[in-house]
N, C-alpha and C positions, 0 to 999 in steps of 0.2 A: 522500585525499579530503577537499577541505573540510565542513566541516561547521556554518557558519553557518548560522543559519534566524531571524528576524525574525519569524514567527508572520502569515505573508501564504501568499494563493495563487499558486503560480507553478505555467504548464503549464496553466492555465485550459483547457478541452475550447470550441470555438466555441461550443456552447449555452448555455454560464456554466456556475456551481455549483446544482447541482439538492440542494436539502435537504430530506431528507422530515420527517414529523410525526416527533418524536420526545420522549421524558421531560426532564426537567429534571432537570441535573446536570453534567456536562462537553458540551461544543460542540467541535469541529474549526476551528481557527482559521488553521493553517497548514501547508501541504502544499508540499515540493519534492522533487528526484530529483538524487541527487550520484553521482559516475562518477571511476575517476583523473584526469581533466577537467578535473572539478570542475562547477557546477553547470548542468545540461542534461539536456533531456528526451530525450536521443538517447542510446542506451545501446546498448550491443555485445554481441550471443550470447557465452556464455562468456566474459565478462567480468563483474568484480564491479559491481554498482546499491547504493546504498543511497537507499532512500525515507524520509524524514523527517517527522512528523506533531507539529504542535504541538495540544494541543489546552488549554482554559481553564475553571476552574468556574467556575459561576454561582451557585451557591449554595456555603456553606461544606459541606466531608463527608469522611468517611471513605468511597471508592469501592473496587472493587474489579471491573475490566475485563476483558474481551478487545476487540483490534482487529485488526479484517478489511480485508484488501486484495482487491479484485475486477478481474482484468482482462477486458478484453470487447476481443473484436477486430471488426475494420471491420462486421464483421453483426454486430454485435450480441449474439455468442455466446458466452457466457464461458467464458475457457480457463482459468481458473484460480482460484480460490481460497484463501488462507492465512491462517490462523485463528494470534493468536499463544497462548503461554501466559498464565495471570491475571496479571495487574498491580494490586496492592495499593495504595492510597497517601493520603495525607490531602492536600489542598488547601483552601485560603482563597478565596474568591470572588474572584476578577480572576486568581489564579495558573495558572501554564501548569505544562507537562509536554511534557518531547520526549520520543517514542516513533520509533524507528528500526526500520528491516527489511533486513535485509541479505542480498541474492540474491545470494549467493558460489560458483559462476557465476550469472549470471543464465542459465536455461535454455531461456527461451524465443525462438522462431524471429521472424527476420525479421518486420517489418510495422508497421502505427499498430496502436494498442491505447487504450484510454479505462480511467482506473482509475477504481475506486471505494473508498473507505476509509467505516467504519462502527465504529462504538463502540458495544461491547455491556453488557451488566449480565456478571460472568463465571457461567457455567454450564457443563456437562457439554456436552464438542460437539458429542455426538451430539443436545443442547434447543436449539442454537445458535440453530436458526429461531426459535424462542419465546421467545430473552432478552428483557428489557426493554431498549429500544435508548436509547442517550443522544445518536447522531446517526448518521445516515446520509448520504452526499455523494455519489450514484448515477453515476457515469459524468462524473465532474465534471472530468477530469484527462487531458491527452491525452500520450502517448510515445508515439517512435519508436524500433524494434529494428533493429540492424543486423549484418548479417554479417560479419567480419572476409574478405578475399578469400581467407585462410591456411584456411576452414573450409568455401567457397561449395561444395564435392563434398557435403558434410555435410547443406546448407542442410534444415530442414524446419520444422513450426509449433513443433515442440521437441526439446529435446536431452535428452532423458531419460536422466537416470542409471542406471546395473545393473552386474550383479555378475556374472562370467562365471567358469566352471568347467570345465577342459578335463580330464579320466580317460585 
């Protein structure tokens, strides 16, 4: 999978990039979606995705993060959520940071989906709603999930993993 990223949006959602209010500290600066491909918003059930997040400070600091992926499918329904572990780190004002997520498979079913990425203050997940946000990017990002034909008997909104035990 390649893995260049230039600190740009690709994969734009036809609304644009929706940025809410947020603190001052790190911004979201660039968002793409890489695949054995390589880089494309079209990605395969049960195949590997890696989403790439560049983000930038704006003031000098020692931070210390979580960042959120949101996907929301064609209504508007989010199917998913994934919250990373903290991310420690010091930055310079203007300096970036890549932050990867890697969906090894990627689980989810067929269809468009709009993501949304958020950058939090780190906290306890169960306070996640109440961090102090340093950006939010709502629904800003659009991909498309496609079935392999080897998997279409399978076909559902997900492929959820489990653990089976036959006595």
């Amino acid at each position: 999978m390649d893995a260049s990223l230039s600190g740009e949006f690709k994969f734009v959602a036809p609304g644009g990039i929706s940025r809410r209010d947020s603190e001052t500290g790190v911004k979201i600066c660039g968002f793409s979606i890489f695949t054995e491909q390589g880089e494309t918003n079209v990605i395969g059930s049960m195949r590997p995705a890696k989403f790439v997040i560049t983000i930038t400070a704006e003031i000098d600091g020692e931070f210390e993060c979580r960042y959120g992926i949101a996907i929301n499918n064609h209504l508007g329904t989010c199917i998913t959520r994934i919250f990373s572990p903290p991310d420690a780190f010091t930055l310079l004002m203007g300096e970036t940071r890549r932050v990867e997520i890697m969906l090894n498979p990627n689980q989810i079913g067929p269809g468009e989906y709009t993501v949304g990425i958020s950058v939090l203050e780190n906290t306890a997940i169960e306070k996640i709603n109440s961090a102090k946000r340093y950006d939010l990017l709502s629904r800003s990002f659009i991909m498309h999930v496609e079935v392999p034909d080897s998997l279409s008997a399978l076909s559902g909104a997900l492929f959820h993993s489990a653990e089976w035990s036959f006595t």
